[in-house]
C-alpha positions in Angstrom: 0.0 0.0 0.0 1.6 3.8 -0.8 0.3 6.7 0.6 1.2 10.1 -0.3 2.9 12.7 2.2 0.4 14.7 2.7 -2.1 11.3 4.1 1.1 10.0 5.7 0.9 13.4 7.7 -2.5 12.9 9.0 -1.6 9.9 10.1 1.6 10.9 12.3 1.5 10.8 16.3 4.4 13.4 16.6 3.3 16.7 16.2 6.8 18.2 15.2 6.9 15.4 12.4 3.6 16.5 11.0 4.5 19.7 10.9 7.8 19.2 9.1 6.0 17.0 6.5 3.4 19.5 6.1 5.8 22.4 5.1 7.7 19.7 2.7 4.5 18.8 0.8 2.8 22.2 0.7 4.4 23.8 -1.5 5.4 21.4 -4.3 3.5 20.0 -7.2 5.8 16.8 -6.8 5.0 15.6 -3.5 1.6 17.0 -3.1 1.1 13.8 -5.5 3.8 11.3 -5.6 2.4 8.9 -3.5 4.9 6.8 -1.5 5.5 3.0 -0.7 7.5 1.6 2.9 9.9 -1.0 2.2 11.5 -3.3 4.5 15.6 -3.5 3.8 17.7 -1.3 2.1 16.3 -1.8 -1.7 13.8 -2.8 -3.6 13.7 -5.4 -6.3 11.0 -5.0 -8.9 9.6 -6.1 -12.6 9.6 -3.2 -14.6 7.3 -3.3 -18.0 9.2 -2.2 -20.8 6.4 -3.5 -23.2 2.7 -4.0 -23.0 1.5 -7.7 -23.8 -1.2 -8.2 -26.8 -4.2 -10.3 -27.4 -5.8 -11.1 -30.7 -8.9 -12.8 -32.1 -9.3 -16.6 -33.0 -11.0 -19.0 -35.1 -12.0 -22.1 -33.8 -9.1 -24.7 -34.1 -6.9 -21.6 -34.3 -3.0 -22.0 -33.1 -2.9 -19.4 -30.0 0.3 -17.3 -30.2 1.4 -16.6 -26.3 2.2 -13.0 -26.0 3.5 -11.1 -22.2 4.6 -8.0 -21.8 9.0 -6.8 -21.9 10.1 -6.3 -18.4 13.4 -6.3 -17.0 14.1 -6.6 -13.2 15.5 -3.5 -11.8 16.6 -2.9 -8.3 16.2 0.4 -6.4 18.2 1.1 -3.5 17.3 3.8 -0.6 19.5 6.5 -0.1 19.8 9.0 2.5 18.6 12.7 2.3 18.3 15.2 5.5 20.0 17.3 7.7 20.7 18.9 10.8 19.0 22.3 12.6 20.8 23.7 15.7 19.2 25.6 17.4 21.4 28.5 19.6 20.0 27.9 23.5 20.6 31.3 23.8 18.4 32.8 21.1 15.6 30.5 22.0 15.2 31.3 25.7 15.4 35.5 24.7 13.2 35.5 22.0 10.7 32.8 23.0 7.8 35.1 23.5 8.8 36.1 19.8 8.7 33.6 17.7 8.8 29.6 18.1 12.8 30.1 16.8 12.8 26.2 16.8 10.0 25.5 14.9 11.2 28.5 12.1 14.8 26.8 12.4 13.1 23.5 11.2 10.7 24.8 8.6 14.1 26.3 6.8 15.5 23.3 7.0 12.6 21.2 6.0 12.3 23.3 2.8 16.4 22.3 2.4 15.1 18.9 2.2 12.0 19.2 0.0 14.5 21.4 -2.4 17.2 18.3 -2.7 14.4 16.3 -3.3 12.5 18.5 -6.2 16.5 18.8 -7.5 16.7 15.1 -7.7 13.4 13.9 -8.8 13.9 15.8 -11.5 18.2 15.7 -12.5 19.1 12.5 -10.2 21.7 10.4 -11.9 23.5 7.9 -9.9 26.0 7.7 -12.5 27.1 11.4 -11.4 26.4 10.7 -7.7 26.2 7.9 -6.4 24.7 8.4 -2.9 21.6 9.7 -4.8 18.8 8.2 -6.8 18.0 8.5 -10.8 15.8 11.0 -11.2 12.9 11.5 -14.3 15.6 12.5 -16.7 17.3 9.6 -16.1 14.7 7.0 -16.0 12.8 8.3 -18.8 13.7 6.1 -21.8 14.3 6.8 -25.7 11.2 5.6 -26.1 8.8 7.7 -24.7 11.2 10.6 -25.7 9.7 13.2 -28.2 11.9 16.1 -29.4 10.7 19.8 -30.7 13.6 19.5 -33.3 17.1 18.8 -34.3 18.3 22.1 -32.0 15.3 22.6 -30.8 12.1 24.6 -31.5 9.0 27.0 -29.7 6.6 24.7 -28.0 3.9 23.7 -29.9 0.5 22.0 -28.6 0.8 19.1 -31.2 4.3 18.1 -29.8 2.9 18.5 -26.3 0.1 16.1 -27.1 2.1 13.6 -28.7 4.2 13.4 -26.0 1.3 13.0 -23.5 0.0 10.6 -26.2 3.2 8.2 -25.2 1.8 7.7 -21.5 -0.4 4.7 -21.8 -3.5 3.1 -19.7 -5.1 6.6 -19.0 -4.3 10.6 -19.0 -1.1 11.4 -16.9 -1.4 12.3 -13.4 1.0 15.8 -13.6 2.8 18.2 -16.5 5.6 19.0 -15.5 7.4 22.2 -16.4 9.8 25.2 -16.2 7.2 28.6 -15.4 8.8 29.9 -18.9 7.0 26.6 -20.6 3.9 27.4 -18.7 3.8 30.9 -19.5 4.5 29.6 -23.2 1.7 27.1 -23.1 -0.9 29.6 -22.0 0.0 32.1 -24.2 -0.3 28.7 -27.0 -4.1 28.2 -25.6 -5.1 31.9 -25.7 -3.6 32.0 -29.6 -6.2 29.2 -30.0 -9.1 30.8 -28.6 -9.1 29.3 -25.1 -7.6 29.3 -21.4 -6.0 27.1 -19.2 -8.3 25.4 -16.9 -7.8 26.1 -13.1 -8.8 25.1 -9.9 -7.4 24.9 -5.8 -5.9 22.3 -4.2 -6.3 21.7 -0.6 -3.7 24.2 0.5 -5.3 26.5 -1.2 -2.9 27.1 -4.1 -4.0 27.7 -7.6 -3.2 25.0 -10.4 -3.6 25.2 -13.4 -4.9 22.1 -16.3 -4.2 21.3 -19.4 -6.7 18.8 -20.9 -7.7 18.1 -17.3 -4.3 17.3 -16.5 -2.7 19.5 -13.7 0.4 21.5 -14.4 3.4 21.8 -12.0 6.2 23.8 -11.8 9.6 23.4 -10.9 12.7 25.8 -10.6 14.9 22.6 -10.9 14.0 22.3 -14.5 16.2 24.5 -16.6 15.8 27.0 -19.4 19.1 26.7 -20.5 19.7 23.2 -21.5 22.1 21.9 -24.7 19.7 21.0 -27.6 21.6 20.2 -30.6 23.7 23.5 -31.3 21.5 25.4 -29.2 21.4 26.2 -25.1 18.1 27.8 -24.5 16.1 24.6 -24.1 14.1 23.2 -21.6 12.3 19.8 -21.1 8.6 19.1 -20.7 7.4 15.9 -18.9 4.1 13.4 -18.7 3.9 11.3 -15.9 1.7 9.1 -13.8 1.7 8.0 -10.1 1.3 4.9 -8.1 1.7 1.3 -8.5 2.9 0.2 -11.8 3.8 3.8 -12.5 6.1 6.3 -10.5 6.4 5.7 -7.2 8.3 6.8 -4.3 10.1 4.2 -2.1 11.0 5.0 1.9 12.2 3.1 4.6 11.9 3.5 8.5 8.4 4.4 9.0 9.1 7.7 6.3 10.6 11.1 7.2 12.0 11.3 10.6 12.6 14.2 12.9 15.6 13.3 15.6 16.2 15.6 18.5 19.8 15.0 18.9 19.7 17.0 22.3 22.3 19.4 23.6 26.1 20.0 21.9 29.2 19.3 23.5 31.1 22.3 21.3 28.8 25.0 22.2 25.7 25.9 23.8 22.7 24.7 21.1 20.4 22.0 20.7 20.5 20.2 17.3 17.7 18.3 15.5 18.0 15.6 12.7 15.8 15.7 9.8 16.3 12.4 7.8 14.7 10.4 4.9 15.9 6.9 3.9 13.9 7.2 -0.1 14.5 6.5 -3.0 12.6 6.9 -6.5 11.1 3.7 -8.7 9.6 3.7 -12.4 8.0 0.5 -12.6 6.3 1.3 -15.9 8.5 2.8 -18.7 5.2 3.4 -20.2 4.3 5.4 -17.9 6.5 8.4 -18.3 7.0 10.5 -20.9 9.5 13.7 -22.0 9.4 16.4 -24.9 13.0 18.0 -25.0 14.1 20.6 -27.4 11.6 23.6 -25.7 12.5 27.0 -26.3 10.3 30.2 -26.0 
């Protein structure tokens, strides 16, 4: 069974946990939705489907050809992604009737960790670094890879759909973008005589759709990548969530919140934010990229 952060939150006895999952979840398109799966060990070994099987019609008397679908047996180890808050003793008891300086020392750190994340999920290569996990970039196969053009090309809604069109068993579950390829595709829908649909999730935030798919954001997706002989790309990407899709993997119970207690080498209190997670595709069918965007 996954759960997403967010329900994972709701569910959590420690009120300084919920809170740092909260300010993790509530500002990113990503984990508002990635739901996530607890694993026991440090990995996970999975089939992923490269292929989807086929059926046929038959006459009676008919040889039956036997058809399943390509998969290939991946393994997905957890990594480990946090960090530590100290807190100055000093500063807490003065200002106290302030500001909570704990609790604002955690949030800024929490954000750290939902920023690495975001920075992985999307550019993750293990090849590069090895304590960290592939990300979408990395996972997304040739396959389900559309291009604008040889060096690239201004985003147009046909390639946008024909990349969507490479997710199979349903609609997507999120677009994700650069805000330059968001401001480009709404100025693409108002060219054609129509808006982006919106709506509010439950923090309250605005999002906007795209053929009923919701569009997310992300600062970790570059404007300036290498396209052919041109650098002022970016990279547009279809996915979908859950099992047999994308799914996030965590060990130890999910995102953990340490008090460490008081420091030997000066007069604070440090806390531990840690997450032992990892990232598994266990679909390639299920995720999709169009490279090659410009403005």
């Amino acid at each position: 069974m996954s759960l997403t952060l967010a329900d994972a939150a709701k569910l959590a006895t420690d009120v300084l946990v919920q809170g740092v999952i909260e300010t993790v979840v509530k500002d990113s398109d990503v984990l508002a939705r990635l739901p996530f799966a607890d694993i026991v060990g440090n990995s996970l070994s999975y089939n992923r489907e490269n292929a989807a099987a086929s059926a046929a019609f038959y006459s009676v008397g008919d040889t039956w050809t036997e058809s399943t679908p390509t998969i290939t047996n991946v393994t997905t180890a957890l990594v480990i992604l946090g960090g530590d808050a100290d807190v100055d003793n000093y500063i807490r008891q003065t200002r106290q009737n302030v500001q909570d300086i704990e609790a604002a020392i955690l949030e800024l750190k929490a954000k750290a960790v939902r920023h690495k994340f975001e920075d992985t999920f999307i550019n993750g290569a293990v090849a590069t670094d090895a304590k960290s996990f592939d990300g979408i970039d990395t996972l997304c196969t040739a396959g389900q890879t559309v291009e604008m053009a040889t060096n690239g090309a201004a985003l147009t809604v046909a390639k946008l759909d024909t990349m969507i069109d490479l997710v199979m068993g349903g609609k997507p579950d999120l677009l994700l973008m650069s805000k330059r390829s968001r401001r480009k595709l709404k100025a693409l829908r108002i060219a054609g005589g129509s808006v982006l649909e919106s709506d509010t999730d439950s923090y309250g935030k605005r999002l906007n759709f795209y053929d009923g798919i919701p569009i997310g954001v992300s600062d970790w997706i570059s404007d300036t990548q290498t396209h052919g002989n041109t650098s002022t790309n970016s990279t547009i990407y279809a996915m979908s969530f859950g099992e047999g899709a994308l799914l996030g993997l965590q060990g130890g119970g999910g995102m953990q919140v340490e008090r460490l207690g008081s420091l030997e080498t000066k007069d604070a209190t440090r806390t531990r934010i840690k997450w032992y997670i990892s990232l598994a595709l266990l679909s390639t069918l299920k995720l999709a990229k169009l490279t090659g965007v410009q403005d």
